[in-house]
Chimera marker file (.cmm) of the C-alpha trace (Angstrom):
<marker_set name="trace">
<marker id="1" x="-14.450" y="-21.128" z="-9.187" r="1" g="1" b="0" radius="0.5"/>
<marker id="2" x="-12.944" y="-18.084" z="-7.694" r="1" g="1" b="0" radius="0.5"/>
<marker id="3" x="-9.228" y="-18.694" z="-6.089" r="1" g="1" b="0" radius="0.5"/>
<marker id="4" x="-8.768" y="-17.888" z="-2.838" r="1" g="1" b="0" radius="0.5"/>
<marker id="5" x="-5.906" y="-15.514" z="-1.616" r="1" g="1" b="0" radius="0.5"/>
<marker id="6" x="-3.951" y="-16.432" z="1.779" r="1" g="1" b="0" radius="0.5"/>
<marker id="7" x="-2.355" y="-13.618" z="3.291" r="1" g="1" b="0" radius="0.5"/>
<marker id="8" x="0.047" y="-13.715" z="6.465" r="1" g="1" b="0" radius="0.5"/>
<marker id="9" x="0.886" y="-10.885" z="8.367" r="1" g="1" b="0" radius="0.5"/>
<marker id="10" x="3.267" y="-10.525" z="11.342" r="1" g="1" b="0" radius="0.5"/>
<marker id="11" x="3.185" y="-8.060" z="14.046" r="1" g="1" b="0" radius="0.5"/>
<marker id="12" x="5.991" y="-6.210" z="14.451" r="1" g="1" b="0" radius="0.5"/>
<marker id="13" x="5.353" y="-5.169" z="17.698" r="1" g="1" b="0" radius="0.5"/>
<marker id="14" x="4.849" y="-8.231" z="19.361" r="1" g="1" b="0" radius="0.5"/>
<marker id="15" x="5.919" y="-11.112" z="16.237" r="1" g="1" b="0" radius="0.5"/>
<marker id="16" x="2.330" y="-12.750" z="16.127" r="1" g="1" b="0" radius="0.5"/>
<marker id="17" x="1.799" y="-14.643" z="12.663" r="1" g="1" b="0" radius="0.5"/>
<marker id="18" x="-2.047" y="-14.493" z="11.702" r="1" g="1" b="0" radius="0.5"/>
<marker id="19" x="-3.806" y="-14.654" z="8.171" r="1" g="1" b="0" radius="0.5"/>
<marker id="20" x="-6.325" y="-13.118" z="6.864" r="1" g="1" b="0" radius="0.5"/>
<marker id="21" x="-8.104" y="-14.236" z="3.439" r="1" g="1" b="0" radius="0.5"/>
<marker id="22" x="-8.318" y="-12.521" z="-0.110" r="1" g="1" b="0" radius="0.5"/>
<marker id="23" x="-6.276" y="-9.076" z="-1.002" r="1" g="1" b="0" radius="0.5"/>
<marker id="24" x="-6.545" y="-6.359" z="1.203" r="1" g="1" b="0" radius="0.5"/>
<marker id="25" x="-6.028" y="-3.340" z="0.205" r="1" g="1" b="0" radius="0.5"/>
<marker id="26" x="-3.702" y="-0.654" z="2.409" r="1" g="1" b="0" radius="0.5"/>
<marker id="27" x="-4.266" y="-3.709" z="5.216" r="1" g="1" b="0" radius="0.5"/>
<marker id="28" x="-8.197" y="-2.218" z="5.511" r="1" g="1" b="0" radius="0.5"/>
<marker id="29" x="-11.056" y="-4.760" z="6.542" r="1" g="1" b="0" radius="0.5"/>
<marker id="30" x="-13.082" y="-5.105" z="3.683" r="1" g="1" b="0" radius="0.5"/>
<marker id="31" x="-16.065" y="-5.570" z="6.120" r="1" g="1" b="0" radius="0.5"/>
<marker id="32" x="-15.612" y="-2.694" z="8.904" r="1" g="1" b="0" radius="0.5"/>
<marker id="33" x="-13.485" y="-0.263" z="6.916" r="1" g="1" b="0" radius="0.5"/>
<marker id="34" x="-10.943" y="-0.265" z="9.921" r="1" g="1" b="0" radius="0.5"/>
<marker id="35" x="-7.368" y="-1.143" z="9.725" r="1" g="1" b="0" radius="0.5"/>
<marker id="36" x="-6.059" y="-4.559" z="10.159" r="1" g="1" b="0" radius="0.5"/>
<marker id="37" x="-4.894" y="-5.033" z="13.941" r="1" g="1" b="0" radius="0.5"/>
<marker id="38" x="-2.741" y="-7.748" z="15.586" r="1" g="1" b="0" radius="0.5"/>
<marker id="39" x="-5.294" y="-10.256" z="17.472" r="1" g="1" b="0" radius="0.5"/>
<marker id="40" x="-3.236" y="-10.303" z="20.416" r="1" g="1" b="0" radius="0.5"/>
<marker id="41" x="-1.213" y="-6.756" z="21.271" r="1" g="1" b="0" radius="0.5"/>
<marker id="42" x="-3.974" y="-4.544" z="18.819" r="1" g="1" b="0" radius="0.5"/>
<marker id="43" x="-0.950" y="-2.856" z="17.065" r="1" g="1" b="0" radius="0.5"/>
<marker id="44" x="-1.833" y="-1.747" z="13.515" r="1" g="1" b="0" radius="0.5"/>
<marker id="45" x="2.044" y="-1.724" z="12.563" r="1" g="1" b="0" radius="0.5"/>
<marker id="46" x="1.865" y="-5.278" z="10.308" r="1" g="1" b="0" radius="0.5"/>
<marker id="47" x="3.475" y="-6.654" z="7.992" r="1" g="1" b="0" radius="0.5"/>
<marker id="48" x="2.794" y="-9.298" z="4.848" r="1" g="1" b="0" radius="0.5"/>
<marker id="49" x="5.190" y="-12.047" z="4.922" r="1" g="1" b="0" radius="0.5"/>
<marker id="50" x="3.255" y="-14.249" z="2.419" r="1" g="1" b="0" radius="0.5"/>
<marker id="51" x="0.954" y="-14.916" z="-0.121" r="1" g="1" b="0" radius="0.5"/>
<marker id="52" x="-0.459" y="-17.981" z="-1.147" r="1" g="1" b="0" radius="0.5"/>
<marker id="53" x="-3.188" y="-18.588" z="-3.830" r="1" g="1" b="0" radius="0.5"/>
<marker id="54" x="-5.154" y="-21.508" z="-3.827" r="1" g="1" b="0" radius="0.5"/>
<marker id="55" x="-7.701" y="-22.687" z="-6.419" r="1" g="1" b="0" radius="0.5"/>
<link id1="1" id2="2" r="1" g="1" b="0" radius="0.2"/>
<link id1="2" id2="3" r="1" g="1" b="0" radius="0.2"/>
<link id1="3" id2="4" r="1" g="1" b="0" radius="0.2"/>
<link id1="4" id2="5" r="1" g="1" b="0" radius="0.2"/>
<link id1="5" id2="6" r="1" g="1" b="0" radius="0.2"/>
<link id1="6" id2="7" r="1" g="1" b="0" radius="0.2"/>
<link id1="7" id2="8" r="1" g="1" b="0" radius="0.2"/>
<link id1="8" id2="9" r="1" g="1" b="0" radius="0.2"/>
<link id1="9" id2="10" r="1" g="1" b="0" radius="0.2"/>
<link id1="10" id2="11" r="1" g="1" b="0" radius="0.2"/>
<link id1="11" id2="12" r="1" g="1" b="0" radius="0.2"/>
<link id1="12" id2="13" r="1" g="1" b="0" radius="0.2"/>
<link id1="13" id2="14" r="1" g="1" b="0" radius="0.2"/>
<link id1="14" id2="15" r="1" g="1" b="0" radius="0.2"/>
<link id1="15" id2="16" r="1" g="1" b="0" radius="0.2"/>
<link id1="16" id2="17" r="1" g="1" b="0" radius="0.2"/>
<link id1="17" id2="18" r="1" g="1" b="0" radius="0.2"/>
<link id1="18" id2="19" r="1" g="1" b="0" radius="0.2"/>
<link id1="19" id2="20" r="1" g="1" b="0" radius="0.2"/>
<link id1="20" id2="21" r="1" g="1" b="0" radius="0.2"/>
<link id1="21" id2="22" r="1" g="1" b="0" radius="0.2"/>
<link id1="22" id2="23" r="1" g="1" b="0" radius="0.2"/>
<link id1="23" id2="24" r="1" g="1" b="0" radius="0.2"/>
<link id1="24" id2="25" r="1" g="1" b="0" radius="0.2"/>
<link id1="25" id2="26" r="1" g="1" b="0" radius="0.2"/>
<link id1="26" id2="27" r="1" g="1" b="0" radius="0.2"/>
<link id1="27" id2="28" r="1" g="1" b="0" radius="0.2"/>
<link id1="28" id2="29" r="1" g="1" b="0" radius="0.2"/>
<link id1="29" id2="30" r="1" g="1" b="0" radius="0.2"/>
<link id1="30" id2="31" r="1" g="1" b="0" radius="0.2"/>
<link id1="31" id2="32" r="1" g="1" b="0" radius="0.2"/>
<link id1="32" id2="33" r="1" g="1" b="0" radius="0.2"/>
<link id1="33" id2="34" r="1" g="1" b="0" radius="0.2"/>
<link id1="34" id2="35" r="1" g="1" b="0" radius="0.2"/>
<link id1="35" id2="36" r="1" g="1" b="0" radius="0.2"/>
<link id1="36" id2="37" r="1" g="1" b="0" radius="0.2"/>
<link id1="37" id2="38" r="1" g="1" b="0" radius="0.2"/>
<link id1="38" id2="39" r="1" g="1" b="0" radius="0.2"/>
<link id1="39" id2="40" r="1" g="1" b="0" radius="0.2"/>
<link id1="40" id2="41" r="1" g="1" b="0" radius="0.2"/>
<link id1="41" id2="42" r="1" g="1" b="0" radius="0.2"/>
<link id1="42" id2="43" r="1" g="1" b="0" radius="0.2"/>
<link id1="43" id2="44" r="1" g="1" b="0" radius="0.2"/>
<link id1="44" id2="45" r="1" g="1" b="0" radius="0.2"/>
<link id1="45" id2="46" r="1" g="1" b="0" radius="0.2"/>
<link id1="46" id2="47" r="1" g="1" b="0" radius="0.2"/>
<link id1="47" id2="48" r="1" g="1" b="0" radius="0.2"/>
<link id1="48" id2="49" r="1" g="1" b="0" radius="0.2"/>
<link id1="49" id2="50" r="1" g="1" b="0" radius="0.2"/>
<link id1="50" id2="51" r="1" g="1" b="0" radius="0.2"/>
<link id1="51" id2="52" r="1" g="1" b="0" radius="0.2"/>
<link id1="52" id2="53" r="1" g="1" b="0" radius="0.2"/>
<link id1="53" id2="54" r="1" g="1" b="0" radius="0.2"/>
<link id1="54" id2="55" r="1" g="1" b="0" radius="0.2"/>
</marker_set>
């Protein structure tokens, strides 16, 4: 079994917490290619505030 890596990111423009799963590298979507934007203001200035592994 493969562990699972928890990231959380915070906005810094507008402080929204939201996580995104295994490691990401540069903050890129592993699916789309396109950076890693807040859900709720779409800034792409983020931050990683933790890491959790689980498994």
């Amino acid at each position: 079994m493969t562990p699972i890596v928890l990231l959380t990111f915070k906005c810094v423009k507008c402080g929204r917490k939201f996580a995104a799963t295994s490691r990401i590298a540069c903050y890129v979507n592993p699916y789309t290619g396109e950076p890693i934007v807040c859900p709720d203001c779409g800034s792409e200035e983020i931050v990683e505030i933790e890491t959790l592994q689980v498994g």
